[in-house]
C-alpha positions as CSV (number, residue, x, y, z in Angstrom):
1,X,9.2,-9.6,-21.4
2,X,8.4,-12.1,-23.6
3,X,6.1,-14.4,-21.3
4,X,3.5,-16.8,-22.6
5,X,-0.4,-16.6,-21.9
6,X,-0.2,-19.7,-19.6
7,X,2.6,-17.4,-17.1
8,X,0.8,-14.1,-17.3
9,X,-2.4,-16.1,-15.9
10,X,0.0,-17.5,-13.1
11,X,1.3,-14.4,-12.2
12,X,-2.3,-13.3,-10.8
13,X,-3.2,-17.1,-9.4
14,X,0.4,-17.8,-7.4
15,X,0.0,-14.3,-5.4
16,X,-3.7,-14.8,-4.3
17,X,-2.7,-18.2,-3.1
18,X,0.2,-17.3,-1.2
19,X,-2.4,-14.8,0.1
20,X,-5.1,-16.8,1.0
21,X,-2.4,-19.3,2.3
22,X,0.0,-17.1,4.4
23,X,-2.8,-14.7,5.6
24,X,-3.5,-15.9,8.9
25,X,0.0,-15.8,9.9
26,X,0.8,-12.2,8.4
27,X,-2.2,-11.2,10.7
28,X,-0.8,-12.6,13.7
29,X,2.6,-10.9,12.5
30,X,0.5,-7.6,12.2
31,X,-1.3,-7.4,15.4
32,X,2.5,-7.7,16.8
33,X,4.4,-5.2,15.0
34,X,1.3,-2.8,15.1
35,X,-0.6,-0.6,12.8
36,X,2.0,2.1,11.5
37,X,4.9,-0.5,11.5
38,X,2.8,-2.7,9.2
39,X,1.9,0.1,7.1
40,X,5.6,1.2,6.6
41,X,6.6,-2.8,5.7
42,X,4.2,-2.7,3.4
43,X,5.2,-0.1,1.6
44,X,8.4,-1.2,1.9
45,X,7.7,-4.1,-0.2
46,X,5.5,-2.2,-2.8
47,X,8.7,-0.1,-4.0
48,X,10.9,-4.3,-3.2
49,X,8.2,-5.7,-5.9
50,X,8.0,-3.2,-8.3
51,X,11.8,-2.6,-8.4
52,X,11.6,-6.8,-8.6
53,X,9.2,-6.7,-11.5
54,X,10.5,-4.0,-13.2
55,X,14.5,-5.1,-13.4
56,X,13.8,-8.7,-13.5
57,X,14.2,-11.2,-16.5
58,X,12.9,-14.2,-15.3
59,X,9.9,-15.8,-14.3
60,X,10.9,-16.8,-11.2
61,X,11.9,-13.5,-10.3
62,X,8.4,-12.0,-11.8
63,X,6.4,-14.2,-9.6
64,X,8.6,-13.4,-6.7
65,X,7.8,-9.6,-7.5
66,X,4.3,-10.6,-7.8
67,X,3.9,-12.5,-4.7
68,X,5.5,-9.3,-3.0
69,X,3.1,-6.9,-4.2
70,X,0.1,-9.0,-3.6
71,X,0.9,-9.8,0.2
72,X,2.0,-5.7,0.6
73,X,-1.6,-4.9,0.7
74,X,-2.9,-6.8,3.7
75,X,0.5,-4.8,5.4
76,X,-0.8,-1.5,3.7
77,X,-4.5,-2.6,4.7
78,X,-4.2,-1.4,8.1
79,X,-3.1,2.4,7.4
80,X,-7.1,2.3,8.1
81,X,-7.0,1.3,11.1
82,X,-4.6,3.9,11.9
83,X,-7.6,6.3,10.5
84,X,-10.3,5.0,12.6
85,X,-7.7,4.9,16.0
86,X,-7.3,8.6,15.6
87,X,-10.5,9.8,14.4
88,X,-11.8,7.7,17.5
89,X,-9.1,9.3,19.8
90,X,-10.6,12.5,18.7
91,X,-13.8,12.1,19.2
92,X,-14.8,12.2,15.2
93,X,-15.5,8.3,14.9
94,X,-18.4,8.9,12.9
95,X,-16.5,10.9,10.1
96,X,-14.4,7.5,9.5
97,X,-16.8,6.7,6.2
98,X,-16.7,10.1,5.1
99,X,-12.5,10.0,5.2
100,X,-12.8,5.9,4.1
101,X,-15.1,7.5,1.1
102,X,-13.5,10.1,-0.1
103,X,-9.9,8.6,0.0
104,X,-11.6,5.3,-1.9
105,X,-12.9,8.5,-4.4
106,X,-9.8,10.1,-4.9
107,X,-8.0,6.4,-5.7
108,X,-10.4,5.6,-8.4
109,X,-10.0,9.0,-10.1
110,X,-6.2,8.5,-10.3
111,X,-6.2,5.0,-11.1
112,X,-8.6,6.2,-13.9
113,X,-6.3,8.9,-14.9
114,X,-3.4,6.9,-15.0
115,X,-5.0,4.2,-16.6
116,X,-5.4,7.1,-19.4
117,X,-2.1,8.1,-19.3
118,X,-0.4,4.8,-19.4
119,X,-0.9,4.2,-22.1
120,X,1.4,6.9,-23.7
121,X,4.0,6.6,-21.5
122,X,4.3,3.1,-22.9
123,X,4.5,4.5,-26.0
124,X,7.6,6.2,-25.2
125,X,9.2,4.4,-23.1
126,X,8.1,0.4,-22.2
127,X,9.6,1.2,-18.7
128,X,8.4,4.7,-18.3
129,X,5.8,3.5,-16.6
130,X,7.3,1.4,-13.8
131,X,9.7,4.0,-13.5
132,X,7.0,6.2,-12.3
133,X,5.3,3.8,-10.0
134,X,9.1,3.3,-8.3
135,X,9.1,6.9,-7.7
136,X,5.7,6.8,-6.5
137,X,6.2,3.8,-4.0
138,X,9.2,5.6,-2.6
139,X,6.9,8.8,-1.6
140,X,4.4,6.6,-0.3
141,X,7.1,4.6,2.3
142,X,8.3,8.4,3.2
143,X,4.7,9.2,3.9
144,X,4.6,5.9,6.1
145,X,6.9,6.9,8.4
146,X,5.0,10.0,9.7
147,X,1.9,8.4,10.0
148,X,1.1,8.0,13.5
149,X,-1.4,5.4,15.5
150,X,-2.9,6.5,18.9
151,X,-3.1,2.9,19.4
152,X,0.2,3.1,21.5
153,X,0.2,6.6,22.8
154,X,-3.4,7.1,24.2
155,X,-2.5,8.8,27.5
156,X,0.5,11.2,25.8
157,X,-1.6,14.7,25.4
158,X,1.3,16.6,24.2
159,X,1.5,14.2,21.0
160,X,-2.5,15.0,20.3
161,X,-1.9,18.1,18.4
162,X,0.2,16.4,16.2
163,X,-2.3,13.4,15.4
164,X,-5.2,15.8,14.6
165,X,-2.8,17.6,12.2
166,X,-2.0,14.2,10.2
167,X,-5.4,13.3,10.1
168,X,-5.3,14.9,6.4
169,X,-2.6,12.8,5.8
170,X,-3.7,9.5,6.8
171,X,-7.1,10.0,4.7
172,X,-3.9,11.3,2.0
């Protein structure tokens, strides 16, 4: 897109600012929406910033994107807390580093594969890629919305079954 090497470096310093700025306040925002509900706005604005930094021309818009995607994760951060409310709701608290580990696994062997594979796609196709993490961010926000936090239903028994069958999920 035809930046220069003085933008490029902005576009990883202006996110983590806004994030070490607006953090406490997204917290407090958190911790009142609730776990699930912040997990589904953050995906929500992985698939907004990578649509953003895929389409757009500008800089402005690029850092916008970027901003977006760097604050999604503190959203996206609490799909573990969903984890350990359920696993603790079932009595398997102690298996929460186990799941934690093996999801954490999993990650880095895709991000190594697609690291990999990247760089092919590009070869066809400059937006190939993007493309792909689009489509990729849009299963993840339908994933969000099944997800489901005991945190708010503790005393409902008839919804149990269902939380120990998206257990897999969440760790997913």
């Amino acid at each position: 897109k035809n930046f220069n090497a003085s933008q490029i470096s902005l576009f990883t310093s202006i996110p983590c600012f806004c994030y070490i700025l607006l953090q406490p306040i997204l917290l407090k925002i958190i911790k009142w929406i609730g776990n699930k509900k912040s997990v589904v706005i953050g995906s929500m604005m992985l698939l907004l910033a990578s649509i953003i930094i895929t389409f757009s021309k500008s800089f402005y818009l690029m850092m916008l994107g970027q901003v977006i995607y760097t604050l999604a994760f503190l959203f996206k951060s609490m799909d573990s807390l969903i984890l350990k409310n359920n696993l603790i709701y079932l009595d398997r608290e102690n298996e929460f580093l186990k799941y934690e580990s093996k999801s954490r696994l999993i990650y880095s062997i895709l991000t190594t594969i697609i690291a990999l594979v990247v760089g092919y796609l590009f070869s066809i196709n400059y937006y190939l890629p993007m493309y792909l993490c689009i489509g990729i961010c849009f299963v993840n926000l339908m994933v969000s919305f099944i997800l489901s936090d005991v945190a708010f239903k503790e005393n409902n028994v008839e919804d149990s079954k269902r939380k120990v069958n998206l257990n897999k999920l969440i760790t997913l």
